[in-house]
KEZA-597326 format. One record per residue (C-alpha): residue number from 1; x, y, z. Coordinates in nm, 2 decimals. Example, Ala and Ser with C-alpha at 12.3 -4.5 7.8 and 13.67 -1.06 7.14 Angstrom:
BEGIN
<pt seti="1" px="1.23" py="-0.45" pz="0.78"/>
<pt seti="2" px="1.37" py="-0.11" pz="0.71"/>
END
This chain:
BEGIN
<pt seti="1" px="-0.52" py="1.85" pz="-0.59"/>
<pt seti="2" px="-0.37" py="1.60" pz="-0.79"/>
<pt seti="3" px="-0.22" py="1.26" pz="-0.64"/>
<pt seti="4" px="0.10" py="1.14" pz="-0.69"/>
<pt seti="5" px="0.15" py="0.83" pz="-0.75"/>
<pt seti="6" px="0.52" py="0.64" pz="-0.65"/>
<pt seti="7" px="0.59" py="0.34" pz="-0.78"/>
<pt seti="8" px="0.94" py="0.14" pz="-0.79"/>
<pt seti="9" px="1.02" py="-0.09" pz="-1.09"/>
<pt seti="10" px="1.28" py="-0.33" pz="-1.18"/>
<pt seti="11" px="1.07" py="-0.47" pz="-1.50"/>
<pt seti="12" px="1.02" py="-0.18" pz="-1.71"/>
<pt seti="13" px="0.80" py="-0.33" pz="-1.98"/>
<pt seti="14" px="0.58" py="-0.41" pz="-1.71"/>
<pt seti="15" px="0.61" py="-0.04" pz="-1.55"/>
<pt seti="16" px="0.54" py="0.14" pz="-1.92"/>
<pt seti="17" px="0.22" py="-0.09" pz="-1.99"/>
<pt seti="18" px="0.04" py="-0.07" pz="-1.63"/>
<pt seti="19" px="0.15" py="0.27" pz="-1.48"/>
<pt seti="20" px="0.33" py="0.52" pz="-1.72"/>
<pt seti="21" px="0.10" py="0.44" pz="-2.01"/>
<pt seti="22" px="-0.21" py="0.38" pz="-1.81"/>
<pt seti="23" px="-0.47" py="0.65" pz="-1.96"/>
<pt seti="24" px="-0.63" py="0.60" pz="-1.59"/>
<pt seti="25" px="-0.34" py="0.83" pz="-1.45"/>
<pt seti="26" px="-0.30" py="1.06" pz="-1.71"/>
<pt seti="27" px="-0.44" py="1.29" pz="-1.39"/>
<pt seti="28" px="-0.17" py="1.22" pz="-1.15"/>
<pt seti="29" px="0.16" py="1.30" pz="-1.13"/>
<pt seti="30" px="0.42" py="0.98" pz="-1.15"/>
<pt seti="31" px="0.72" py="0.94" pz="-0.99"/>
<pt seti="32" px="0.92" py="0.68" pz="-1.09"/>
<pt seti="33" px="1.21" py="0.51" pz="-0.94"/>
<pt seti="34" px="1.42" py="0.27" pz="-1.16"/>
<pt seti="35" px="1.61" py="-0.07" pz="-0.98"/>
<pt seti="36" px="1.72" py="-0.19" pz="-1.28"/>
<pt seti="37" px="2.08" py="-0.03" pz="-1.22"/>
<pt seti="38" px="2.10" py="-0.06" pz="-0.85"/>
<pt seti="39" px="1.83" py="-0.28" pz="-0.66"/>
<pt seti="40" px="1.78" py="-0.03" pz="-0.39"/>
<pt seti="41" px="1.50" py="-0.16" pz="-0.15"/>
<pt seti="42" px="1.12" py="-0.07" pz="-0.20"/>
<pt seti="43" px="1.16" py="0.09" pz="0.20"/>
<pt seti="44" px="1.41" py="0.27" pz="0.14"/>
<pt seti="45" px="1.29" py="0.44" pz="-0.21"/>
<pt seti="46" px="0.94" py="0.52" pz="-0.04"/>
<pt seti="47" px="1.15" py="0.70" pz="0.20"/>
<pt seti="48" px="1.35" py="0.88" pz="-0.06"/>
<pt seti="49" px="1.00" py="1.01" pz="-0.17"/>
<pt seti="50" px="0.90" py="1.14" pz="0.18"/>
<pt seti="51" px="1.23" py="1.33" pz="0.23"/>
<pt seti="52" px="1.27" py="1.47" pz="-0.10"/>
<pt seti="53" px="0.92" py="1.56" pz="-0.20"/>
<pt seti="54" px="0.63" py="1.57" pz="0.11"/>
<pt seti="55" px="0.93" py="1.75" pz="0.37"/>
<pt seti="56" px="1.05" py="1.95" pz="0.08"/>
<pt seti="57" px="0.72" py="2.09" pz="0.03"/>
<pt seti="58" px="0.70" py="2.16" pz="0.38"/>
<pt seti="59" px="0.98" py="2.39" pz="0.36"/>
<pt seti="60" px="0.84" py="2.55" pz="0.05"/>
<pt seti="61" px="0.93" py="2.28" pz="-0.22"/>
<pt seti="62" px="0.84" py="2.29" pz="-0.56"/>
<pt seti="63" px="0.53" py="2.04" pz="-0.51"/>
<pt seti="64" px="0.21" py="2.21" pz="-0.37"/>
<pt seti="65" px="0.17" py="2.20" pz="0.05"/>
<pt seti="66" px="-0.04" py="1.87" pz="0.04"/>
<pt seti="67" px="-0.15" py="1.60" pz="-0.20"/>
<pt seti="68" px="-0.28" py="1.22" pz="-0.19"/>
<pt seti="69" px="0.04" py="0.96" pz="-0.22"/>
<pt seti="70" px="-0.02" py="0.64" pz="-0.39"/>
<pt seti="71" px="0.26" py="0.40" pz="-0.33"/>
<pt seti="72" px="0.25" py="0.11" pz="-0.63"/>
<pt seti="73" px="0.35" py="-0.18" pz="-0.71"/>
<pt seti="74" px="0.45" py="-0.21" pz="-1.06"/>
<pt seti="75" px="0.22" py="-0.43" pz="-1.20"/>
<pt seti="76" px="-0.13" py="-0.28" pz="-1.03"/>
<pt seti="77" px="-0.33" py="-0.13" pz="-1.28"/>
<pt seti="78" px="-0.60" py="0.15" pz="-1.17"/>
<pt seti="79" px="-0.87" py="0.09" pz="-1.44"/>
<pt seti="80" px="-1.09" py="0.46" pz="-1.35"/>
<pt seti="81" px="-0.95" py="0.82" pz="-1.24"/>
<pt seti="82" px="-0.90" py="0.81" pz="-0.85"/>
<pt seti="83" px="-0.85" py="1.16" pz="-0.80"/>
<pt seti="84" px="-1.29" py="1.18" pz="-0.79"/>
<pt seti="85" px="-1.25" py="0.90" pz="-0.52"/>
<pt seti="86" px="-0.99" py="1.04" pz="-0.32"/>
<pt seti="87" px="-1.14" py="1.37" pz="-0.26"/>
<pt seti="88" px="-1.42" py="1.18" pz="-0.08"/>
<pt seti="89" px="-1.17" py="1.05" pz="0.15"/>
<pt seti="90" px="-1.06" py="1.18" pz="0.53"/>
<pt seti="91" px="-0.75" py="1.22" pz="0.55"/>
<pt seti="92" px="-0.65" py="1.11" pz="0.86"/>
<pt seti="93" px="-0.66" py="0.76" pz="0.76"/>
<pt seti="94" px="-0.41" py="0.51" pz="0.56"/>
<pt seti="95" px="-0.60" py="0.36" pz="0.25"/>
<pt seti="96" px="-0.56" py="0.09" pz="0.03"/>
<pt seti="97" px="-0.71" py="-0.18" pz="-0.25"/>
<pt seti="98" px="-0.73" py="-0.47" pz="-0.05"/>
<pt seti="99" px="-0.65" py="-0.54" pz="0.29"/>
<pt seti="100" px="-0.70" py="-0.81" pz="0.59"/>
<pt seti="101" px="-0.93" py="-0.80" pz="0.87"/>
<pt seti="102" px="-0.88" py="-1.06" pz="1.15"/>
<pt seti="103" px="-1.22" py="-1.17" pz="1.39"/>
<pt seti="104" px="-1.09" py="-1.34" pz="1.68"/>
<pt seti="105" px="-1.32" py="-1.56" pz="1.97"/>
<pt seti="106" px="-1.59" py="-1.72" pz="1.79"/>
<pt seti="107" px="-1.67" py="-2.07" pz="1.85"/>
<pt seti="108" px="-1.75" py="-2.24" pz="1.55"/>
<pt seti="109" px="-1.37" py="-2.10" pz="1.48"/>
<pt seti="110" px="-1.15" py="-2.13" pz="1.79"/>
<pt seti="111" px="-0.86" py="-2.01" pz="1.65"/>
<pt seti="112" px="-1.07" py="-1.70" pz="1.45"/>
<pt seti="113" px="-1.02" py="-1.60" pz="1.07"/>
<pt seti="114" px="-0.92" py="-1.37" pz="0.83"/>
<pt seti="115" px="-1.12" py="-1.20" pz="0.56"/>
<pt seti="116" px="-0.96" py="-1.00" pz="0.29"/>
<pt seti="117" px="-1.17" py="-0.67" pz="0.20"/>
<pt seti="118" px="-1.16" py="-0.50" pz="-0.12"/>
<pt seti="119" px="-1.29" py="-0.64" pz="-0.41"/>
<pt seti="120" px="-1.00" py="-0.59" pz="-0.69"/>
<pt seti="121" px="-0.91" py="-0.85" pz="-1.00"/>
<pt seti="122" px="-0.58" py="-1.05" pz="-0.92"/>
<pt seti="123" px="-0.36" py="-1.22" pz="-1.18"/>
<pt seti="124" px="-0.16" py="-1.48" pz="-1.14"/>
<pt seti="125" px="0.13" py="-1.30" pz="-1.22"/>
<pt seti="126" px="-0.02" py="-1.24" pz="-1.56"/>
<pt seti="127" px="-0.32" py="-1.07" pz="-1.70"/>
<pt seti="128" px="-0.55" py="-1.35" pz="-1.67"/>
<pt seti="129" px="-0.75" py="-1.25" pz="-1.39"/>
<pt seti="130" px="-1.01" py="-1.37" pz="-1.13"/>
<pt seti="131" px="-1.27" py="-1.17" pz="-0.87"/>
<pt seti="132" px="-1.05" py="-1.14" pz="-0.52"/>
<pt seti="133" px="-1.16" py="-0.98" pz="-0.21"/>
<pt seti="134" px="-1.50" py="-0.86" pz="-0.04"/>
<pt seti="135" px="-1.64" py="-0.60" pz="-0.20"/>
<pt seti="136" px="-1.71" py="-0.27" pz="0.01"/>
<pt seti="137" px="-1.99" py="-0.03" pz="-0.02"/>
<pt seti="138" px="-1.78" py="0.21" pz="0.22"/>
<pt seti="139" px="-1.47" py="0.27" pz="0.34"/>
<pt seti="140" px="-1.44" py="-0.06" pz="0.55"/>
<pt seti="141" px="-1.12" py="-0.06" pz="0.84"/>
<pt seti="142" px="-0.91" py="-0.34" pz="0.81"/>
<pt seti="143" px="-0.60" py="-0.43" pz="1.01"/>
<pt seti="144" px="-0.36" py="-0.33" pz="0.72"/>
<pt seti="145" px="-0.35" py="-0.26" pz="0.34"/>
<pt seti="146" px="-0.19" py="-0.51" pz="0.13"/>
<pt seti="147" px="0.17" py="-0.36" pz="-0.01"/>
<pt seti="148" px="0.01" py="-0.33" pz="-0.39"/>
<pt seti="149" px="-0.12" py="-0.01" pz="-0.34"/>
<pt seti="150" px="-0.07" py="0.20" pz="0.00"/>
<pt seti="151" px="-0.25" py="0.53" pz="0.01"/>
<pt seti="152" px="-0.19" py="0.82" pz="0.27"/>
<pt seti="153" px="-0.23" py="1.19" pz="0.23"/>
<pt seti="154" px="0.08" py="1.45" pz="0.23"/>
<pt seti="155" px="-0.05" py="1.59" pz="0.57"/>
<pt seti="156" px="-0.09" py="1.28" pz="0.77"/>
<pt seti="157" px="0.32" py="1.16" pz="0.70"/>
<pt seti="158" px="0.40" py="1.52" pz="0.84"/>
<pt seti="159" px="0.20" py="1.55" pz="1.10"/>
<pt seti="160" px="0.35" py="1.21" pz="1.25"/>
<pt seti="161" px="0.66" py="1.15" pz="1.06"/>
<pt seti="162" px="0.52" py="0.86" pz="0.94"/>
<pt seti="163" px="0.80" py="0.65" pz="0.74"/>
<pt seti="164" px="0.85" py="0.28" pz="0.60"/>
<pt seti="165" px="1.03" py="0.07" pz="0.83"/>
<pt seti="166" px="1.41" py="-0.02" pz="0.61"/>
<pt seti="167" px="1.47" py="-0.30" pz="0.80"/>
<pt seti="168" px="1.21" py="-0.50" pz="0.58"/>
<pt seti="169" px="1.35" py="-0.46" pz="0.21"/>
<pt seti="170" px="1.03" py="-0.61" pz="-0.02"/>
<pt seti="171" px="0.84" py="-0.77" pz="0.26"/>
<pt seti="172" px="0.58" py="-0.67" pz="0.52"/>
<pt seti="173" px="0.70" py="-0.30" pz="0.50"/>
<pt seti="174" px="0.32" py="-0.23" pz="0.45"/>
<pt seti="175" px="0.15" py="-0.47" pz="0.74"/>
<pt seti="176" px="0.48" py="-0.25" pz="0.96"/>
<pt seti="177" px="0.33" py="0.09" pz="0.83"/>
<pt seti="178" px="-0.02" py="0.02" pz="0.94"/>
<pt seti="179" px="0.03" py="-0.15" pz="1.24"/>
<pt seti="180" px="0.27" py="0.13" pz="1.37"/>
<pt seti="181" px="0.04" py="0.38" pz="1.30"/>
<pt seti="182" px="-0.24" py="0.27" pz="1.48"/>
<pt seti="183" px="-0.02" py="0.12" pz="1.75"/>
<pt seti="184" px="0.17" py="0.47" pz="1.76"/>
<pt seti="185" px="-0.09" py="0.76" pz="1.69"/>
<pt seti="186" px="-0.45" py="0.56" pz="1.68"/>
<pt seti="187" px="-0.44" py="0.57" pz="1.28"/>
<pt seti="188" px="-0.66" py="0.36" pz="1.10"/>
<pt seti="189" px="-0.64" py="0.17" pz="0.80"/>
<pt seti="190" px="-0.93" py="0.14" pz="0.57"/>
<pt seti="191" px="-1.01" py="-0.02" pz="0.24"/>
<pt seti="192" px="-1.13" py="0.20" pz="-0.01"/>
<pt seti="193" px="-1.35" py="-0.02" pz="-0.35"/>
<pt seti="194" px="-1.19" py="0.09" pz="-0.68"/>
<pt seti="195" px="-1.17" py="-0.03" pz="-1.01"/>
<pt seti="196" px="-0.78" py="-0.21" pz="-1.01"/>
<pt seti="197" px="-0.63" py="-0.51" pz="-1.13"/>
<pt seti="198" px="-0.26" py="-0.67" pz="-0.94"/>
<pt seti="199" px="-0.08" py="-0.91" pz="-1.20"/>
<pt seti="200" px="0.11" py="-1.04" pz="-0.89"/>
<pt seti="201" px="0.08" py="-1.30" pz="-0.65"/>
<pt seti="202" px="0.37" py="-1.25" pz="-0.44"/>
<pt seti="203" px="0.67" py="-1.50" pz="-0.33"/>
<pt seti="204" px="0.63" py="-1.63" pz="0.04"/>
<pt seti="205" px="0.96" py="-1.74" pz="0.05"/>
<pt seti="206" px="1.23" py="-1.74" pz="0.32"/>
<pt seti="207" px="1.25" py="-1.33" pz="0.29"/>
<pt seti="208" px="0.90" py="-1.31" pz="0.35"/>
<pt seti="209" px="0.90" py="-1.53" pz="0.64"/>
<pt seti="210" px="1.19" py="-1.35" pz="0.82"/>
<pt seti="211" px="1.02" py="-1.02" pz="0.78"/>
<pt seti="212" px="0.67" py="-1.19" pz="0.92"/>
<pt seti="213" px="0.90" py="-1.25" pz="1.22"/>
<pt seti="214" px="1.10" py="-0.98" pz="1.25"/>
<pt seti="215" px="0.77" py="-0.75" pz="1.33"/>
<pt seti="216" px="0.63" py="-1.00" pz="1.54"/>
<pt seti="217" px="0.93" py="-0.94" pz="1.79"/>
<pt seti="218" px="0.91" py="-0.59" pz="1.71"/>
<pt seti="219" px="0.59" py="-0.53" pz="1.82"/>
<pt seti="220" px="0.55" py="-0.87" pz="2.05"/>
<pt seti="221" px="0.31" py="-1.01" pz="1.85"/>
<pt seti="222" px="0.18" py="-1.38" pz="1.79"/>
<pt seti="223" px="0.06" py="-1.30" pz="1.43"/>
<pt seti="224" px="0.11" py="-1.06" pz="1.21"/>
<pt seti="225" px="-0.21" py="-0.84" pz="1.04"/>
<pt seti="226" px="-0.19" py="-0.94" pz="0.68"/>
<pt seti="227" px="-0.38" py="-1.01" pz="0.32"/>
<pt seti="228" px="-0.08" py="-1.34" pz="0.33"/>
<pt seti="229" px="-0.14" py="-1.45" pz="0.73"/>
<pt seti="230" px="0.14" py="-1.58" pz="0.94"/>
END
């Protein structure tokens, strides 16, 4: 069962060096979806993916009945083969590189604190990178996966229709996914260790912060489960 691997790109020298040409996915099928013509929003091309590909193969499509789905970012790099790793895996969870846990009501912190679980190597939004994350000896649940890399098996997004919510274009769409699966169906979300680099820091600009609080008023939330806290 090989994964596919979905990843949406508007820098294309980027794309070519850390997913096309990576020899680390020379085992997994990649499906590439170009915004340099027409910046269509990373929602609603993850979507586009679901319809045309997991429901096609429902109905008999050409891909094979089920399959692992890694949704990318452009610039994060696996640096070993994670078909091996995936086949360990249940599939009845959501996975990812990295990914926040919250601990709430201890004293010596009133307020609690978040830890971020996975231990991957982060750029700066270049190749010089440094150690990020808690490394895990087992799949370790977490309150969501960062958006970098969001893993789910073919079967699962069937079984529950699971989708990406378009109302967030290229913010929070992945905190959204995992905290209305487990609010919706009891899913978890668990950080799996792998060998992976992210070149990106992100941008928590006024985008970001109107997405924070559009699914805090979604889901009546104070804060919102994320690797980038609000």
């Amino acid at each position: 069962m090989t994964a596919k691997i979905i990843c949406v790109y508007n820098n294309p020298k980027i794309f070519d060096k850390v997913v096309k040409n990576n020899e680390h996915l020379k085992n997994c099928e990649i499906f590439a979806y170009d915004n340099t013509v027409e910046n269509i929003s990373i929602t609603k091309q993850y979507n586009r993916f679901i319809e045309e590909n997991i429901k096609a193969a429902a109905r008999g499509g050409r891909l094979e009945k089920d399959f692992w789905c890694l949704f990318i970012h452009q610039d994060f790099g696996m640096m070993e083969d994670i078909n091996p790793i995936l086949e360990k895996l249940s599939t009845n969870n959501i996975y990812g590189a990295v990914g926040s846990k919250f601990y709430d009501g201890f004293l010596f912190r009133k307020n609690g604190f978040n830890i971020n679980y996975g231990r991957i190597l982060q750029g700066n939004n270049d190749f010089n990178f440094h150690e990020y994350g808690v490394k895990v000896k087992r799949p370790k649940t977490v309150d969501s996966v960062d958006c970098c890399c969001i893993i789910v098996h073919s079967s699962l997004v069937k079984k529950y229709n699971l989708h990406f919510d378009e109302n967030l274009d290229f913010h929070m769409y992945a905190e959204e996914f995992c905290y209305s699966a487990k609010k919706n169906y009891r899913i978890k979300s668990k950080i799996v260790q792998m060998k992976c680099f992210h070149m990106g820091t992100g941008n928590l600009n006024e985008e970001f912060q109107k997405s924070a609080q559009y699914l805090k008023e979604k889901f009546n939330i104070k804060r919102v489960p994320s690797t980038c806290p609000t």
